[in-house]
MDAnalysis code that builds the backbone (N, CA, C; Angstrom):
import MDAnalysis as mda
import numpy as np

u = mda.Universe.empty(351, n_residues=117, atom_resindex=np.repeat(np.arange(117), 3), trajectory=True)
u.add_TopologyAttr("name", ["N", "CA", "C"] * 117)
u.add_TopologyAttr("resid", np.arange(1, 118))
u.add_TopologyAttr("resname", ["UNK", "UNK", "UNK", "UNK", "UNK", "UNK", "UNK", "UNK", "UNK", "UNK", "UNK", "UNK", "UNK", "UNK", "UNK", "UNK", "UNK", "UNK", "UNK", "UNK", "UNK", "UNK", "UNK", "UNK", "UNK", "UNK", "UNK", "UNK", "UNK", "UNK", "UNK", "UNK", "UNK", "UNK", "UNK", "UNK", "UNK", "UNK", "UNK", "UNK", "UNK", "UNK", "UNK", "UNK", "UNK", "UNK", "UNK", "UNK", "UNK", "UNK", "UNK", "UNK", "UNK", "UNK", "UNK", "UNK", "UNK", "UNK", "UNK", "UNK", "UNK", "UNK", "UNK", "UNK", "UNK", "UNK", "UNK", "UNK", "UNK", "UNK", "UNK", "UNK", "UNK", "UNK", "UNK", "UNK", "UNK", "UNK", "UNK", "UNK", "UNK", "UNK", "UNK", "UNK", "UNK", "UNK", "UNK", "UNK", "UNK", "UNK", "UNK", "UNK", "UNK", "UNK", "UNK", "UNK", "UNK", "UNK", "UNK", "UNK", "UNK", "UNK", "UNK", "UNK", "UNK", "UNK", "UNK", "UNK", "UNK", "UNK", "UNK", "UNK", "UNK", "UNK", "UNK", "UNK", "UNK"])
u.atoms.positions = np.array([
    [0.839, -1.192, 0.000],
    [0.000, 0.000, 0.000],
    [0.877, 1.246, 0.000],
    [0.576, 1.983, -1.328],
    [1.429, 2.920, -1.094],
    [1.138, 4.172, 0.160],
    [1.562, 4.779, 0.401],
    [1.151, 5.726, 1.637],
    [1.412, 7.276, 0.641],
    [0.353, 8.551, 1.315],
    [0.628, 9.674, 0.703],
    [1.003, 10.504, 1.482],
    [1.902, 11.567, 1.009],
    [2.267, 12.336, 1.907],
    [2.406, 13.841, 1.484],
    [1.965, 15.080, 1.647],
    [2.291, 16.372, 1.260],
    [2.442, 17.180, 2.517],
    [3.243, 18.210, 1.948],
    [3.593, 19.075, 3.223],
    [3.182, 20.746, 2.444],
    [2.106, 21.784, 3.266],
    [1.806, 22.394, 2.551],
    [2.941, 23.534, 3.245],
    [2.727, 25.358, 2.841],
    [4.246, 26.029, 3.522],
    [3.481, 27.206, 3.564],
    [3.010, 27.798, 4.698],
    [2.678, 29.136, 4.425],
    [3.076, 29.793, 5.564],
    [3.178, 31.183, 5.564],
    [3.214, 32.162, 6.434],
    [2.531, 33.166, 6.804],
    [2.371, 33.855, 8.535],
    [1.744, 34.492, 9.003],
    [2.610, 35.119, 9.965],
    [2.896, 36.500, 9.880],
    [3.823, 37.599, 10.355],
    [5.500, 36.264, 10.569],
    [6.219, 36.815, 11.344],
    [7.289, 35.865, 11.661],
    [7.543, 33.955, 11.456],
    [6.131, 34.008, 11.516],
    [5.638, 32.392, 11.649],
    [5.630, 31.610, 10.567],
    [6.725, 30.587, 10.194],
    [5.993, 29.832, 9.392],
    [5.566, 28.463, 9.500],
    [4.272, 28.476, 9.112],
    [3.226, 27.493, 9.206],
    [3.610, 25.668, 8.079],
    [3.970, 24.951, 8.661],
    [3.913, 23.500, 7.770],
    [2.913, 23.067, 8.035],
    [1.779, 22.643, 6.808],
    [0.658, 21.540, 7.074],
    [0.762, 20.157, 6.585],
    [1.073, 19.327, 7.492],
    [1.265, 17.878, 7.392],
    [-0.298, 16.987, 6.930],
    [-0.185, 16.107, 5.650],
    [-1.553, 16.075, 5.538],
    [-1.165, 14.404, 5.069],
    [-1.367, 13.440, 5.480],
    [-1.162, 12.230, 5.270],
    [-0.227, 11.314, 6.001],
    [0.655, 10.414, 5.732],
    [0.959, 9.299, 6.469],
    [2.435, 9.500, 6.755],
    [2.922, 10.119, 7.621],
    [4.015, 10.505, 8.406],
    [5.083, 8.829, 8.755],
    [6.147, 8.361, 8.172],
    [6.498, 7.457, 8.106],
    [7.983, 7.385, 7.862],
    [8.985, 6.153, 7.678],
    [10.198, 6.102, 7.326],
    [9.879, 6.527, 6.159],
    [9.247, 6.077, 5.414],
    [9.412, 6.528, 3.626],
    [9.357, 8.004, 3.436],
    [8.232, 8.591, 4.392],
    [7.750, 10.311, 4.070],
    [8.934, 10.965, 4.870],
    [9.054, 10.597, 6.297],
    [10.029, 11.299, 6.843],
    [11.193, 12.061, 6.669],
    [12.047, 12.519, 5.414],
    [12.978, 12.560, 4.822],
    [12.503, 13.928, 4.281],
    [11.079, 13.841, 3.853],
    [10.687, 15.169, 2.956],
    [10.458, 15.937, 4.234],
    [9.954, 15.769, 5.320],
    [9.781, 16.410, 6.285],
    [11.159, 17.315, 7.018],
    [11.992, 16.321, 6.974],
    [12.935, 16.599, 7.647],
    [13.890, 17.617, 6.560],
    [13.525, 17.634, 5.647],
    [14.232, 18.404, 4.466],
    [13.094, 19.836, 4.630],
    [11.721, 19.698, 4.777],
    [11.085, 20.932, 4.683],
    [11.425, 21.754, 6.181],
    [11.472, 21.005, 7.320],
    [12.420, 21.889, 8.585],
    [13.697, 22.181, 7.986],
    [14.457, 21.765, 7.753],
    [16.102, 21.750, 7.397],
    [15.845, 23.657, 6.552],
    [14.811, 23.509, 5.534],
    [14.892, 24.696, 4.563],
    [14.581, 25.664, 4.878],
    [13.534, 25.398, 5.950],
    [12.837, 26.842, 6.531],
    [13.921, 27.320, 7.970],
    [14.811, 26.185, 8.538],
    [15.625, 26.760, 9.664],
    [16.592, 27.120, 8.245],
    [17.534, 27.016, 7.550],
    [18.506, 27.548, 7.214],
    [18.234, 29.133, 6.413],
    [16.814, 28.823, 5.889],
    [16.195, 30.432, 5.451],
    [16.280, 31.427, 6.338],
    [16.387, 30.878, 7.912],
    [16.045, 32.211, 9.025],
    [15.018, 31.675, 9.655],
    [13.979, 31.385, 9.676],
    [12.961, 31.007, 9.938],
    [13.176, 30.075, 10.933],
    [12.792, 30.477, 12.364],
    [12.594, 29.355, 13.607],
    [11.864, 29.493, 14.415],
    [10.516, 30.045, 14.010],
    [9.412, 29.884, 14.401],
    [8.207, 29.347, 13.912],
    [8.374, 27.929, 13.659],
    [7.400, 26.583, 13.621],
    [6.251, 26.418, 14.157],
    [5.229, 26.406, 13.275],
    [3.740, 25.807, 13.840],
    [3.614, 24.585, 12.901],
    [3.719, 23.146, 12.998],
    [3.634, 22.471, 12.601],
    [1.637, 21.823, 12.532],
    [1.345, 22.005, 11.833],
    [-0.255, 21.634, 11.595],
    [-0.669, 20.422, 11.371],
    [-1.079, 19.808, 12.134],
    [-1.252, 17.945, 11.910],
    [-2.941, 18.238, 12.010],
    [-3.501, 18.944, 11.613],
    [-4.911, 18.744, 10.991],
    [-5.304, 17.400, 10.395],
    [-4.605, 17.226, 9.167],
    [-4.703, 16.162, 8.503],
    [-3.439, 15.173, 8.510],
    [-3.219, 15.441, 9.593],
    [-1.684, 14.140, 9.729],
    [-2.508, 12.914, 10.206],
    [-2.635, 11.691, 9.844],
    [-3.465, 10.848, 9.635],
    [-2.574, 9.524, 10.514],
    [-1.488, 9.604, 10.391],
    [-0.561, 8.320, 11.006],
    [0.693, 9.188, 10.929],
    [1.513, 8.763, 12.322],
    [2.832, 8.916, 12.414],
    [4.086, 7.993, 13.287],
    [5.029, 7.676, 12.761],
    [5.805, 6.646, 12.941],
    [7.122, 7.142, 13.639],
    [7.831, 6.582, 14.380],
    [9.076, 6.643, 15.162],
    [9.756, 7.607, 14.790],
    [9.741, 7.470, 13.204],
    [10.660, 8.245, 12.351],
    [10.039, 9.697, 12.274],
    [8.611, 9.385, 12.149],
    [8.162, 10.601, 12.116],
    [8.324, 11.770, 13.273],
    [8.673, 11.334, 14.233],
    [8.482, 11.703, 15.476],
    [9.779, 12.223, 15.893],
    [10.598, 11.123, 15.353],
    [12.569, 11.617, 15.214],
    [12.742, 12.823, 14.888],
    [11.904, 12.857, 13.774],
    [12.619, 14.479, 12.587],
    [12.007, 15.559, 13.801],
    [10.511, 15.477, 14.577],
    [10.493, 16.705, 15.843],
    [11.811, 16.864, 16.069],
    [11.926, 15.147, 17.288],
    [13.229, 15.310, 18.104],
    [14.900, 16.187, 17.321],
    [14.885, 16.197, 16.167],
    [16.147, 15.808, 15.602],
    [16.410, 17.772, 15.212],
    [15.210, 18.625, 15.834],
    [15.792, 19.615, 15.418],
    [15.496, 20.824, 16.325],
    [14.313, 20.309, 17.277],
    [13.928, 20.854, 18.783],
    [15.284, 21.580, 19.322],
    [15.935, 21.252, 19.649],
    [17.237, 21.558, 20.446],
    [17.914, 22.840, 20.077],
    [18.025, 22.704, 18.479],
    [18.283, 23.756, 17.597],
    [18.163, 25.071, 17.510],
    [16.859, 24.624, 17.161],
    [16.086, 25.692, 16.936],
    [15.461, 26.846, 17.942],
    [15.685, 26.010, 19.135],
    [15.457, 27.019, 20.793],
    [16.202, 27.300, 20.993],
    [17.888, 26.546, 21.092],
    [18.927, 27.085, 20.630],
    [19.161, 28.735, 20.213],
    [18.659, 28.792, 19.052],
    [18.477, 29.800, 17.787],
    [17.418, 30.737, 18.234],
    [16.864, 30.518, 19.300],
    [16.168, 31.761, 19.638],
    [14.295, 31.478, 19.229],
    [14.129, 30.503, 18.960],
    [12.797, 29.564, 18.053],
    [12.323, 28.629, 18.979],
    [11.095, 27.816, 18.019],
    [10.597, 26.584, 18.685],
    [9.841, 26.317, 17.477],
    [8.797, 25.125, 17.632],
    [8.280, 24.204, 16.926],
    [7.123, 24.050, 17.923],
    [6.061, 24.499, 17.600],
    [5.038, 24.052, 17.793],
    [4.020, 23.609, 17.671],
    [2.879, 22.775, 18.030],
    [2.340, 21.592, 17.015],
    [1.067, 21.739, 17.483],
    [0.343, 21.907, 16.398],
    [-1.598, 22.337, 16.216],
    [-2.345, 21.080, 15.766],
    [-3.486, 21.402, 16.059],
    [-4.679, 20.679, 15.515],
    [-4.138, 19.090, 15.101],
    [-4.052, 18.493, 16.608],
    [-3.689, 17.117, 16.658],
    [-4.629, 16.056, 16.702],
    [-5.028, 14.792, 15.907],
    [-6.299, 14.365, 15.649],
    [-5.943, 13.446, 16.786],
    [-7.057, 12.887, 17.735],
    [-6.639, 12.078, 18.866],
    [-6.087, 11.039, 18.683],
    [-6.443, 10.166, 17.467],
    [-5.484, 9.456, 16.932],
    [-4.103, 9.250, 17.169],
    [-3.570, 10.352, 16.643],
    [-2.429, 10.515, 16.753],
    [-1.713, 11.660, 17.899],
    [-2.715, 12.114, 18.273],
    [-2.176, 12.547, 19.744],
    [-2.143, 11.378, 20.669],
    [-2.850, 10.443, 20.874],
    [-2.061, 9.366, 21.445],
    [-0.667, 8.981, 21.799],
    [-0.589, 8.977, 20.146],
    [1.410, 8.582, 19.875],
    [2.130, 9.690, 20.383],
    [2.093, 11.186, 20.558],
    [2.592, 11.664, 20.924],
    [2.595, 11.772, 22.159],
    [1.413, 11.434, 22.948],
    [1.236, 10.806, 24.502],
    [1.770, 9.920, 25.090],
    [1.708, 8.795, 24.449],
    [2.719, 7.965, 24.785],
    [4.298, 8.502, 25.208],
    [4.978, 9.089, 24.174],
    [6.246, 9.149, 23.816],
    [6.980, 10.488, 24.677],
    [5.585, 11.326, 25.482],
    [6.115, 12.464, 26.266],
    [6.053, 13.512, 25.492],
    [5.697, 13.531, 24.210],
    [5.788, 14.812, 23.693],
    [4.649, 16.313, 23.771],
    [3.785, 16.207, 24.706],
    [2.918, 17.171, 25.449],
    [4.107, 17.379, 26.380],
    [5.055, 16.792, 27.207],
    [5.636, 18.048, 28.175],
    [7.252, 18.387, 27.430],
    [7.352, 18.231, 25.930],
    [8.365, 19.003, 25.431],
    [8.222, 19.862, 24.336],
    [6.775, 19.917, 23.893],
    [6.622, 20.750, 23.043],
    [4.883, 21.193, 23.299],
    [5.073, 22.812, 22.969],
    [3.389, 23.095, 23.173],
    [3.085, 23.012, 22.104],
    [1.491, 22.317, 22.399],
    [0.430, 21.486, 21.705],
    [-0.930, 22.770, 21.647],
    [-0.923, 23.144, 20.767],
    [-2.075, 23.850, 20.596],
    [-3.858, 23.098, 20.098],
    [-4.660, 23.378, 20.623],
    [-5.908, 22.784, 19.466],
    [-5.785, 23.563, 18.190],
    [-5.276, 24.833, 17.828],
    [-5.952, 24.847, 16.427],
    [-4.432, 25.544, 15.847],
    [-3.961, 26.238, 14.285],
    [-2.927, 26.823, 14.016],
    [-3.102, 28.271, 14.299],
    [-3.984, 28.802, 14.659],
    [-3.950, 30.112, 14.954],
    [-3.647, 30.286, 16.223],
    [-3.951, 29.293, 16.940],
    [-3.699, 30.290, 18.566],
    [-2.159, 29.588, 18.613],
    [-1.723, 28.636, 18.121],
    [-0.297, 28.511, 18.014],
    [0.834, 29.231, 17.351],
    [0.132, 30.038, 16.456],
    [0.556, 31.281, 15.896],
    [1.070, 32.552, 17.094],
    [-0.234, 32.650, 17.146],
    [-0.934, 33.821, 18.763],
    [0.276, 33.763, 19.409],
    [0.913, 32.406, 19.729],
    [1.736, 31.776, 21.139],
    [3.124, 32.930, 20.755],
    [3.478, 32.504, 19.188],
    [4.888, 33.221, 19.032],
    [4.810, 34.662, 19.113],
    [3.476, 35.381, 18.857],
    [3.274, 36.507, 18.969],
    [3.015, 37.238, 20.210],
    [2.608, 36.485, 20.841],
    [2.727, 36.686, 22.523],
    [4.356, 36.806, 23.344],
    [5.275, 36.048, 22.540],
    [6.645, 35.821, 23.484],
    [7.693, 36.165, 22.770],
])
């Protein structure tokens, strides 16, 4: 079964917005980790990651968070992650990732967050 995966790219004042819309995996993971990689080396380190339509996500998927978190707060930034379907807020329950990254319900008030601090 093949799996689909798109990553959409927009922006709102300082913020830019990734919308994750399909099956987050070893195979997809790579494009992900290449669409953070482009927007931190542009300048850009203020992340709202949008899992609206993130449908499934895998170890790997979950790596590319871990693999650039550090960084990017580092750098004066963060990564923060909206409109999580319970589904897959589960997996991120499991794994601890509610007490290392804020979890918004929707992409606007996770927006709001960077504009607040």
């Amino acid at each position: 079964m093949a799996t689909t995966f798109q990553i959409g790219r927009s922006e709102q004042g300082s913020t830019r917005i990734l919308t994750l819309d399909g099956y987050l995996d070893a195979h997809t993971a790579p494009a992900f980790e290449k669409a953070i990689q482009e927007e931190f080396e542009g300048g850009r380190k203020n992340i709202v990651v949008d899992c609206a339509r993130l449908t499934y996500i895998s170890s790997a998927g979950l790596g590319v968070f871990m693999s650039f978190i550090e960084e990017i707060r580092e750098a004066g930034g963060d990564i923060r992650l909206a409109a999580i379907i319970p589904k897959v807020y589960q997996v991120f329950e499991v794994l601890g990732f509610p007490t290392l990254f804020q979890i918004f319900d929707n992409t606007p008030a996770a927006v709001a967050s960077f504009e607040r601090s």
